[in-house]
C-alpha positions, -999 to +999 in steps of 0.1 A: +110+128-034+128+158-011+159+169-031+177+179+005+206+197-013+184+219-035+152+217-014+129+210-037+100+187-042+108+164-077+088+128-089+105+096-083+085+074-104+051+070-125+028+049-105+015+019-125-021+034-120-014+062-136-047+066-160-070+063-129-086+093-114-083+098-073-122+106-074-130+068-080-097+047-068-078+049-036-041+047-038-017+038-005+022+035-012+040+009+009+075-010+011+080-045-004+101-068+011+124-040+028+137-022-005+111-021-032+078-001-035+045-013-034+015+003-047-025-007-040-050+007-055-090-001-049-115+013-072-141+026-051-172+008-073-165-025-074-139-027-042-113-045-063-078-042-053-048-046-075-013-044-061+022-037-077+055-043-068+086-029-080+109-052-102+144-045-087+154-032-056+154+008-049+189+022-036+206+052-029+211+075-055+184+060-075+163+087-093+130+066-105+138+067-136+144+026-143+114+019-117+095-012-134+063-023-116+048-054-121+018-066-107+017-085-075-019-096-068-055-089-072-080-093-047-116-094-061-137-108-028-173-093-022-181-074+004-145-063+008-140-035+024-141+005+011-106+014+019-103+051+028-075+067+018-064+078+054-033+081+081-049+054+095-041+025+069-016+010+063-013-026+038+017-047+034+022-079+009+041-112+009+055-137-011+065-169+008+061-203+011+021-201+015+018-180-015+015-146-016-004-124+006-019-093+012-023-081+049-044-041+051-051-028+086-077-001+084-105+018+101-140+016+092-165+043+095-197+024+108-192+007+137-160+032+145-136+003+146-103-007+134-100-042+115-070-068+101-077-080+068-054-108+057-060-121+019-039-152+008-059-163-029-097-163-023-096-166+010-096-138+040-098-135+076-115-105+093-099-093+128-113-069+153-088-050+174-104-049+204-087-022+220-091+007+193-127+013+193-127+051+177-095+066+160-061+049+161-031+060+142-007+032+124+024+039+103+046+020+080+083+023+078+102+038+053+136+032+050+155+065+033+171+062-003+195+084+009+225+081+034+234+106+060+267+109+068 
């Protein structure tokens, strides 16, 4: 986190996948439900992805240090995809009515395309986006923890 006042760089919070070298997991922050963090990770051998949520929301003048994760999902489907830890992907989860679900938007390397996965239990649904067929930029939103006056 970006101490504006002091400018410095400090640490929010310890990631729940903390144990887990970079070298064999990919890890992609994201917002939960418009004020919590979550937190995929996929390790890179078997192409299993566990998510985490946040607990509680995350508010102004929070400093990380009563962060609890706990974890949201995991999706263990073969043949998933290899997500790469790039600008280009972006993930976001749900927990409605239909159960909870996991929807990634990513690039692959070969073909050069850009795909919608959308996991709800054992089941997922592959989508080509036509239009992208080489490198496309997508973003996620997040809201600041701290308020400008």
């Amino acid at each position: 986190m970006l101490d504006f006042s002091k400018e410095t760089l400090k640490m929010f919070c310890i990631l729940p996948c903390k144990a887990k070298k970079s070298s064999t997991h990919t890890r992609i922050l994201s917002i939960y439900k418009g004020d919590r963090f979550s937190v995929m990770e996929q390790c890179k051998r078997t192409r299993e992805i566990e998510i985490w949520v946040t607990k509680n929301k995350i508010g102004n003048g929070d400093d990380g240090d009563d962060v609890v994760w706990i974890k949201f999902m995991t999706v263990s489907i073969p043949n998933f995809p290899l997500v790469l830890n790039h600008y280009s992907t972006s993930y976001f989860v749900d927990d409605n009515i239909y159960g909870k679900s996991f929807v990634l938007c990513c690039p692959t390397k070969k073909p050069k395309q850009a795909w919608v996965y959308i996991v709800r239990g054992d089941l997922y649904k592959k989508i080509k986006i036509d239009e992208v067929v080489c490198k496309f930029e997508s973003s996620v939103f997040v809201p600041s923890l701290i308020t400008i006056p």
